[in-house]
TIGULO-210636 format. One record per residue (C-alpha): residue in three letters; x, z, y. Coordinates in steps of 0.001 Angstrom, whole numbers, plus 500000, padded with zeros to 6 digits. Layout:
<sites>
+------+--------+--------+--------+
: pati :      u :      w :      v :
+------+--------+--------+--------+
:  ALA :      X :      Z :      Y :
...
+------+--------+--------+--------+
</sites>
This chain:
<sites>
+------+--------+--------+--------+
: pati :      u :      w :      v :
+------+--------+--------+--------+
:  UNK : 699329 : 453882 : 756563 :
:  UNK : 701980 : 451988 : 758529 :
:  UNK : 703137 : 454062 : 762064 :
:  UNK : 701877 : 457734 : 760605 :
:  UNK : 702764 : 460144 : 757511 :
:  UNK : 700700 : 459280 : 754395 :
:  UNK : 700869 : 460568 : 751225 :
:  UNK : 704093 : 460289 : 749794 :
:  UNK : 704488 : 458827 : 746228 :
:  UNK : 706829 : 460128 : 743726 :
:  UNK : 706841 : 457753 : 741382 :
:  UNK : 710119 : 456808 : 739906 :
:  UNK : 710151 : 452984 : 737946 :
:  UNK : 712856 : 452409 : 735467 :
:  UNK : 715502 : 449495 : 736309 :
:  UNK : 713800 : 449431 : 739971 :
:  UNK : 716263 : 447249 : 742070 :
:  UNK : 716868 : 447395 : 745896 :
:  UNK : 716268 : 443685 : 747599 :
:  UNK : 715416 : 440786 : 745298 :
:  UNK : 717510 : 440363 : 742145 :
:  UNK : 717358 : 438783 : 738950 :
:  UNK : 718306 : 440282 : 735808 :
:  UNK : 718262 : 437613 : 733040 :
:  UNK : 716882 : 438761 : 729991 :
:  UNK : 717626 : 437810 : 726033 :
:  UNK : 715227 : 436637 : 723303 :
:  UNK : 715348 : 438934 : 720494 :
:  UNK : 718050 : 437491 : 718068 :
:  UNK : 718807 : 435038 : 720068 :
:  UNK : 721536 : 434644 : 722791 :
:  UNK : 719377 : 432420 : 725315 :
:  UNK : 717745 : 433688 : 727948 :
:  UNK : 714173 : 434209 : 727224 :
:  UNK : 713372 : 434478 : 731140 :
:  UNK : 714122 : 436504 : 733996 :
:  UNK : 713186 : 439499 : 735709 :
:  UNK : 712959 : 439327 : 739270 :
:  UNK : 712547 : 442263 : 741348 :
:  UNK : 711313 : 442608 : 744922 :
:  UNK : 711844 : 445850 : 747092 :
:  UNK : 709778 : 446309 : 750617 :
:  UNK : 707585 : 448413 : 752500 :
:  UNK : 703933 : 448258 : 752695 :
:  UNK : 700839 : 450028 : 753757 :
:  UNK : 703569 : 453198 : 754553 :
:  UNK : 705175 : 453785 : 751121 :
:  UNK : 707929 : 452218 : 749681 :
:  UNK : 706897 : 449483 : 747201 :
:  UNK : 708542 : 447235 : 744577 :
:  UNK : 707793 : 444613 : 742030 :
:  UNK : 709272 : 443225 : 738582 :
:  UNK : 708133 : 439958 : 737758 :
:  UNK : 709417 : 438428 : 734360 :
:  UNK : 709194 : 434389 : 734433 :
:  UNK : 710951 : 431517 : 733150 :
:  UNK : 711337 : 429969 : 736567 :
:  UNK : 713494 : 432064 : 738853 :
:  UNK : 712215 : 429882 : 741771 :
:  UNK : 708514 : 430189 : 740899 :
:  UNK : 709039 : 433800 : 740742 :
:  UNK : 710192 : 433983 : 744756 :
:  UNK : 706942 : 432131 : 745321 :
:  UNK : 704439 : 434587 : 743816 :
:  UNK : 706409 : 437576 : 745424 :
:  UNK : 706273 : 435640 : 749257 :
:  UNK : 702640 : 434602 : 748056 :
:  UNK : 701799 : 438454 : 746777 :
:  UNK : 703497 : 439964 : 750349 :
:  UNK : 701327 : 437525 : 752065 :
:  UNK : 698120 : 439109 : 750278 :
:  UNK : 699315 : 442479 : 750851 :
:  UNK : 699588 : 441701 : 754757 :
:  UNK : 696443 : 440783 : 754811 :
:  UNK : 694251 : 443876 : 753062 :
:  UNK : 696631 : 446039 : 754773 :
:  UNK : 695156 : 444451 : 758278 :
:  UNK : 691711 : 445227 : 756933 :
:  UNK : 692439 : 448548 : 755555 :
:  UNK : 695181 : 450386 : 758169 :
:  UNK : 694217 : 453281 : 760377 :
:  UNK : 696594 : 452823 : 762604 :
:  UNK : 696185 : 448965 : 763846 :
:  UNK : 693302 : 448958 : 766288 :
:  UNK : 692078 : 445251 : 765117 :
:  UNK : 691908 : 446710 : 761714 :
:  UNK : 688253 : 446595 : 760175 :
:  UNK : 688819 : 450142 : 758991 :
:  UNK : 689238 : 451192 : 762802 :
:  UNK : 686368 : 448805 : 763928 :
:  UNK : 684396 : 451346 : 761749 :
:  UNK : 685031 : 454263 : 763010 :
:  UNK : 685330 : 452985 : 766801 :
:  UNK : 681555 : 451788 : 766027 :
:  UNK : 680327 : 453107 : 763465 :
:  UNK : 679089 : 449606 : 762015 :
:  UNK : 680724 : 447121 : 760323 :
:  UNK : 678209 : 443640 : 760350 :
:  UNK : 679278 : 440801 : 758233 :
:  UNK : 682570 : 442914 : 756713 :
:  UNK : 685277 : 441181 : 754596 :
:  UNK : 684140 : 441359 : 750948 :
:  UNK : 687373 : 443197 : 749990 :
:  UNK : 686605 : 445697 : 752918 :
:  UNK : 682581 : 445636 : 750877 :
:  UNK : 684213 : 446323 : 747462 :
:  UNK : 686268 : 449006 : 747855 :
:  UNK : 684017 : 451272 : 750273 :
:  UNK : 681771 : 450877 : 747431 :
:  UNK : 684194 : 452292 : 744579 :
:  UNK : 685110 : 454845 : 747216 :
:  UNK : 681405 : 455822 : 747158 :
:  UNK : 681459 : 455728 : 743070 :
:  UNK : 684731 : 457916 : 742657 :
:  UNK : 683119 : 460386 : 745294 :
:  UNK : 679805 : 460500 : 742923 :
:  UNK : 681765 : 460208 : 739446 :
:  UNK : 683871 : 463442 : 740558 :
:  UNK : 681357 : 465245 : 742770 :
:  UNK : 681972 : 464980 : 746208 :
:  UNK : 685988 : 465635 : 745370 :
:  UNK : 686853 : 462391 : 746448 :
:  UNK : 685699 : 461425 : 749488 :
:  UNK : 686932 : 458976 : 752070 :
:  UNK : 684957 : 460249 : 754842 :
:  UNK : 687609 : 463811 : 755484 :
:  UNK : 689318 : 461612 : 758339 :
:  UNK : 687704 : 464508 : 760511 :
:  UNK : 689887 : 467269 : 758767 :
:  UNK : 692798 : 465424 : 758500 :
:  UNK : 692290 : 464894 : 762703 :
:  UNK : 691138 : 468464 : 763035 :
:  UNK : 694544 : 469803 : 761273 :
:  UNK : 696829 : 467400 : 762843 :
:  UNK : 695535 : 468148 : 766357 :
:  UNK : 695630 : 472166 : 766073 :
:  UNK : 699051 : 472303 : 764430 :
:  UNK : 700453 : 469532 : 767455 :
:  UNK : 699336 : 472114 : 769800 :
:  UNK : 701819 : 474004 : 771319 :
:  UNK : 701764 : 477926 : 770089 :
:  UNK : 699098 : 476329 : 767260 :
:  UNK : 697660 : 479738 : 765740 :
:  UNK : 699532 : 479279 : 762311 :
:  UNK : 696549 : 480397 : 760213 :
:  UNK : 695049 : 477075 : 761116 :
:  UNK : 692189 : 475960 : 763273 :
:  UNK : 689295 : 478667 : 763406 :
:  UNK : 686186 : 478776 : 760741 :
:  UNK : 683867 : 477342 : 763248 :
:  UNK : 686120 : 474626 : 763855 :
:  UNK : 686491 : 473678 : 760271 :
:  UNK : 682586 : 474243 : 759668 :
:  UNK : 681840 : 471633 : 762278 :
:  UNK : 684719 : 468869 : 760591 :
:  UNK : 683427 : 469519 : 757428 :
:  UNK : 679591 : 469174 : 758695 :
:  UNK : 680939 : 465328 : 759862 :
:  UNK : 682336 : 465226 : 756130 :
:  UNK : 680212 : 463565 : 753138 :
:  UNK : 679856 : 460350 : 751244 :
:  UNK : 675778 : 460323 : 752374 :
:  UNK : 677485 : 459672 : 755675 :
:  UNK : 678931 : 456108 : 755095 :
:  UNK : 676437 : 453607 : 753956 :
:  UNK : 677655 : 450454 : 752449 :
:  UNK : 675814 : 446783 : 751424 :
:  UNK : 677236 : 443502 : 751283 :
:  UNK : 676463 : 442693 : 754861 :
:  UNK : 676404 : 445697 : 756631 :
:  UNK : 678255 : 448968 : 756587 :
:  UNK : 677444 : 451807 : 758619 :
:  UNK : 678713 : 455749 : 759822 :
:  UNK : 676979 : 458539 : 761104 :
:  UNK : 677746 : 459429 : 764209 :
:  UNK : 681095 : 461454 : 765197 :
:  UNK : 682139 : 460621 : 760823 :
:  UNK : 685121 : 459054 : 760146 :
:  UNK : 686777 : 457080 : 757198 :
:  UNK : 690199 : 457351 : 755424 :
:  UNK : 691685 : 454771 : 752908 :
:  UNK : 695166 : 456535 : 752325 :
:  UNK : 693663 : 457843 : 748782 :
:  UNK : 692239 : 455009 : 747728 :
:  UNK : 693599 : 451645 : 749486 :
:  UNK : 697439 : 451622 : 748117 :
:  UNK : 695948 : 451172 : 744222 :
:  UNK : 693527 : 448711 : 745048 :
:  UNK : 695598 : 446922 : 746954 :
:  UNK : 698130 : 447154 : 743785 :
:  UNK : 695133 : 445977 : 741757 :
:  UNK : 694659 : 443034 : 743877 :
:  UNK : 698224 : 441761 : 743403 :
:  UNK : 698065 : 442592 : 739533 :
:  UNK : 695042 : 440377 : 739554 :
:  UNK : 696909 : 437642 : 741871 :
:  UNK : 700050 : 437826 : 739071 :
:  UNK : 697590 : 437628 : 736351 :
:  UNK : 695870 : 434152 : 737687 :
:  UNK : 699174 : 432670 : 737806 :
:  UNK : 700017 : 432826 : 734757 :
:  UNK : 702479 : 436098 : 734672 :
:  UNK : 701758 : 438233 : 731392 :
:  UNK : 704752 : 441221 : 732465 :
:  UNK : 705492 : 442644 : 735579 :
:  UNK : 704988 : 446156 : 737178 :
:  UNK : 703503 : 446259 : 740537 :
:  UNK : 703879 : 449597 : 742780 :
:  UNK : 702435 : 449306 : 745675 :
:  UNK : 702496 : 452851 : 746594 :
:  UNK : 700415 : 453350 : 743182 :
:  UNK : 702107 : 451352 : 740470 :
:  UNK : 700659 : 449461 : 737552 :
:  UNK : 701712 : 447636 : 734584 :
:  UNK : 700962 : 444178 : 733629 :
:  UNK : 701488 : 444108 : 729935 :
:  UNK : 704404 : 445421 : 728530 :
:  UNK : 707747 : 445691 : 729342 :
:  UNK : 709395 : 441502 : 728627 :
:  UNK : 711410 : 443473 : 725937 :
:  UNK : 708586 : 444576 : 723876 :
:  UNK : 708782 : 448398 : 725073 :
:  UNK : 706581 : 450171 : 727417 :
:  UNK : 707307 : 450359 : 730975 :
:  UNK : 708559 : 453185 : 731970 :
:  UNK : 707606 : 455359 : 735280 :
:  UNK : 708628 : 458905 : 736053 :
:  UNK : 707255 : 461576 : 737696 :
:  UNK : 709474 : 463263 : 739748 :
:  UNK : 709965 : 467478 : 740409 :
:  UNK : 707883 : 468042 : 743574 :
:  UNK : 710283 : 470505 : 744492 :
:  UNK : 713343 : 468386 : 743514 :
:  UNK : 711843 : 464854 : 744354 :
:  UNK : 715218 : 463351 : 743073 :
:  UNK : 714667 : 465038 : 739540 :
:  UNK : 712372 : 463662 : 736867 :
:  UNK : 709797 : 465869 : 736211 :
:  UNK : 708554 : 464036 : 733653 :
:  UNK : 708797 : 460153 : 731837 :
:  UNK : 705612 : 458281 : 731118 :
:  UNK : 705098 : 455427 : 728904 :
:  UNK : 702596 : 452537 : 730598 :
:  UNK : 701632 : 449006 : 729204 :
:  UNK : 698403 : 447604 : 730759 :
:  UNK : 697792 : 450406 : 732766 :
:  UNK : 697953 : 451838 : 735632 :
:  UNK : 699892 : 455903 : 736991 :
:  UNK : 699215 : 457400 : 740289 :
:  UNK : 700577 : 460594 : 741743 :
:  UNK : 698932 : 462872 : 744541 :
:  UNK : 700327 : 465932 : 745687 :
:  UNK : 700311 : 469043 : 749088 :
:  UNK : 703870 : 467890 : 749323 :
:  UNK : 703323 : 464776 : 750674 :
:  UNK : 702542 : 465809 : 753724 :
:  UNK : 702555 : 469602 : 755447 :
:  UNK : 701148 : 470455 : 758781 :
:  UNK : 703115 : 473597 : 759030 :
:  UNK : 706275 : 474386 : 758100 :
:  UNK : 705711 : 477335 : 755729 :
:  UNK : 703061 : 474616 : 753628 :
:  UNK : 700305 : 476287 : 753671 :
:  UNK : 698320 : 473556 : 755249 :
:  UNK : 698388 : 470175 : 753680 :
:  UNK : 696795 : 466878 : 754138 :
:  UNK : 694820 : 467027 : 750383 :
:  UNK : 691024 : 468256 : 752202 :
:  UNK : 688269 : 469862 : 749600 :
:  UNK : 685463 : 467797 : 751489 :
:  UNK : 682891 : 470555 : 750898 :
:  UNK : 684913 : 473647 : 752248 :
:  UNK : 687648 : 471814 : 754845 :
:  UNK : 690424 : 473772 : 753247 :
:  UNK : 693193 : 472200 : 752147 :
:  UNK : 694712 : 471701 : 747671 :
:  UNK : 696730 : 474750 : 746871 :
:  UNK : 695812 : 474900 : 743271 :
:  UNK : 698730 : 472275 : 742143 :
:  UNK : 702092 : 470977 : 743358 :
:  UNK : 700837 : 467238 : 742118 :
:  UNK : 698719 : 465566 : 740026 :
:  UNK : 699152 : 462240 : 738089 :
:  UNK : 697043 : 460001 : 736234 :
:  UNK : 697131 : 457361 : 734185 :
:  UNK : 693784 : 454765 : 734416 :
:  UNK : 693050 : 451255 : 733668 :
:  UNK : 693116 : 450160 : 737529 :
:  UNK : 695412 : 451484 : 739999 :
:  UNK : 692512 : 451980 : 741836 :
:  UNK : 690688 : 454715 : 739663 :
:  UNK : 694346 : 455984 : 739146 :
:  UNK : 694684 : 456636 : 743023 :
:  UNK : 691023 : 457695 : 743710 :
:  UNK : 691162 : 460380 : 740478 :
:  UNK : 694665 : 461764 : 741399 :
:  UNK : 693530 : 462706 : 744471 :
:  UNK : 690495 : 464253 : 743589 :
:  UNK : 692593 : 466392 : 741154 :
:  UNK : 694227 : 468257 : 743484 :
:  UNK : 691215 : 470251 : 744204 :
:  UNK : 689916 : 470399 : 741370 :
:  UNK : 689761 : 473251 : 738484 :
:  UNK : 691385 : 472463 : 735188 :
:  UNK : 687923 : 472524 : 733644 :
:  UNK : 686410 : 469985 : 736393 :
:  UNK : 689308 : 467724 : 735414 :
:  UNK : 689305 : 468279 : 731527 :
:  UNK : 685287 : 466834 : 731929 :
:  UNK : 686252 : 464253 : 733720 :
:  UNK : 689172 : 463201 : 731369 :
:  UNK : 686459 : 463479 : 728449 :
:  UNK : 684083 : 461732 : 730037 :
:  UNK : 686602 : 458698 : 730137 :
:  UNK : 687582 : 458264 : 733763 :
:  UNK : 690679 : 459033 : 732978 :
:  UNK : 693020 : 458356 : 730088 :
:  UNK : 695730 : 460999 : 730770 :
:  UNK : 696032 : 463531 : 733236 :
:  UNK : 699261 : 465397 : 734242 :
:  UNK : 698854 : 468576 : 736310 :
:  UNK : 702001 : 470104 : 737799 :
:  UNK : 701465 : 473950 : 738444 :
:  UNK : 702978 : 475569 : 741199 :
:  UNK : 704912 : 478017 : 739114 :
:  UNK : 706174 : 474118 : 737705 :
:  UNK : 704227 : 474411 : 734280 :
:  UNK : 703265 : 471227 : 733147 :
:  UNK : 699658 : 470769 : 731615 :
:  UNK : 698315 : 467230 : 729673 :
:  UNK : 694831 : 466480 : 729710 :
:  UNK : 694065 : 463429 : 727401 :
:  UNK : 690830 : 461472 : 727417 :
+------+--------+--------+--------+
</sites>
């Protein structure tokens, strides 16, 4: 999060502004305004992140977006690596968390269902690898076929979802384990403000918090539209995807290399320690932005028949797999 690379999101959101504007928008067949569309562009939990809210009141608009960054301060102080007073780094200093925030309580425990649902795939406990990589590769003269099989044996030993243990009042790590949010916190964090939107009374807006997800549709009666952008070309569209109601996350090796020639990446299959090679990204489109997040990830090492069963079996409404030779493969629920 915040202060050190994290994934980075290519996710491109049609009519995204820069700052906060208002575009006012017309009533079909009529030439009032039927509201406007305020947009909101920041930083948060270390992506770039935006939001569209359509309202009637301008003014009450500026108050849910200060009222929304306000939220997002605060899960991002329970969920950030990198701030020592986090409850995320209590955990790992510790390795017990006694009385934790409820928000801390509910997503540790969909961490532990997405790590079930896709068999180990997902898991938030690979903070070992990613510490193992990082360290070997800041080394000076770093062997560049990466840190030695022993080494990687004895991350991957610390690795497993049977090594976090989580209950409403207590939550508890094996010893020398560690936990990661970066694949999981930015869509629940984007499902928290959806939720925050939705209690107030807003019926359209698109939220990206690093994940983005659509309330409704777009205030014109058309889909919002997000794309997916060229891995290789981040500033080309790789692909346009329709979302009302739902949610579109995008993992990928890109994001973030160790090495310069990219062979080592901070995607980790938790049961070998070796890092996604078999696509340039993977996108999904979910309900929540937290499934969304949590799937995409898990996708990127994965085989295209471990992610066709887990599209059938409903996790996932759409899947979009971006070869490395740049073919482009749908997998629909």
């Amino acid at each position: 999060m915040t202060g050190s690379p994290t994934r980075r999101r290519f996710i491109g959101i049609s009519a995204a502004a820069a700052g906060l504007a208002v575009m006012p928008l017309v009533a079909r067949g009529s030439s009032r305004p039927a509201g406007e569309l305020v947009t909101w562009h920041g930083q948060a939990l270390g992506a770039v992140c935006s939001m569209q809210i359509h309202h009637t009141d301008r003014g009450e608009a500026e108050r849910l977006i200060r009222q929304v960054v306000q939220e997002v301060r605060r899960l991002e102080r329970m969920f950030s690596l990198y701030d020592e007073t986090s409850d995320l780094s209590r955990l790992n200093r510790t390795g017990f968390a006694a009385a934790p925030p409820p928000e801390f309580v509910e997503l540790l425990t969909r961490a532990q269902e997405f790590s079930r649902l896709t068999a180990g795939a997902f898991d938030v406990t690979v903070q070992p690898l990613w510490a193992l990589y990082l360290n070997h590769f800041a080394r000076e003269g770093a062997d560049p076929t990466g840190p030695s099989p022993e080494r990687v044996r004895a991350a991957v030993d610390l690795v497993g979802h049977d090594k976090l243990l989580v209950g409403p009042d207590r939550i508890s790590l094996s010893r020398g384990s560690a936990v990661t949010l970066n694949g999981i916190a930015q869509g629940y964090v984007t499902d928290k403000v959806v939720d925050l939107l939705r209690a107030e009374g807003v019926d359209h807006s698109l939220v990206d918090m690093g994940e983005t997800r659509a309330l409704g549709a777009h205030p014109e009666g058309r889909p919002w539209e997000a794309a997916v952008a060229d891995p290789d070309e981040p500033n080309r569209a790789a692909a346009v995807l329709p979302v009302v109601d739902r949610a579109l996350a995008t993992s990928g090796p890109y994001g973030f290399r160790f090495d310069s020639q990219g062979r080592f990446n901070h995607l980790f299959a938790p049961a070998s320690g070796q890092c996604a090679q078999s696509w340039a990204s993977a996108s999904v489109i979910a309900p929540t932005a937290t499934a969304a997040d949590a799937l995409s990830t898990a996708c990127c090492v994965m085989t295209e028949p471990q992610i066709r069963a887990l599209a059938q079996a409903g996790a996932a409404e759409l899947v979009l797999l971006i070869g490395n030779d740049g073919r482009q493969t749908r997998i629909a629920a």
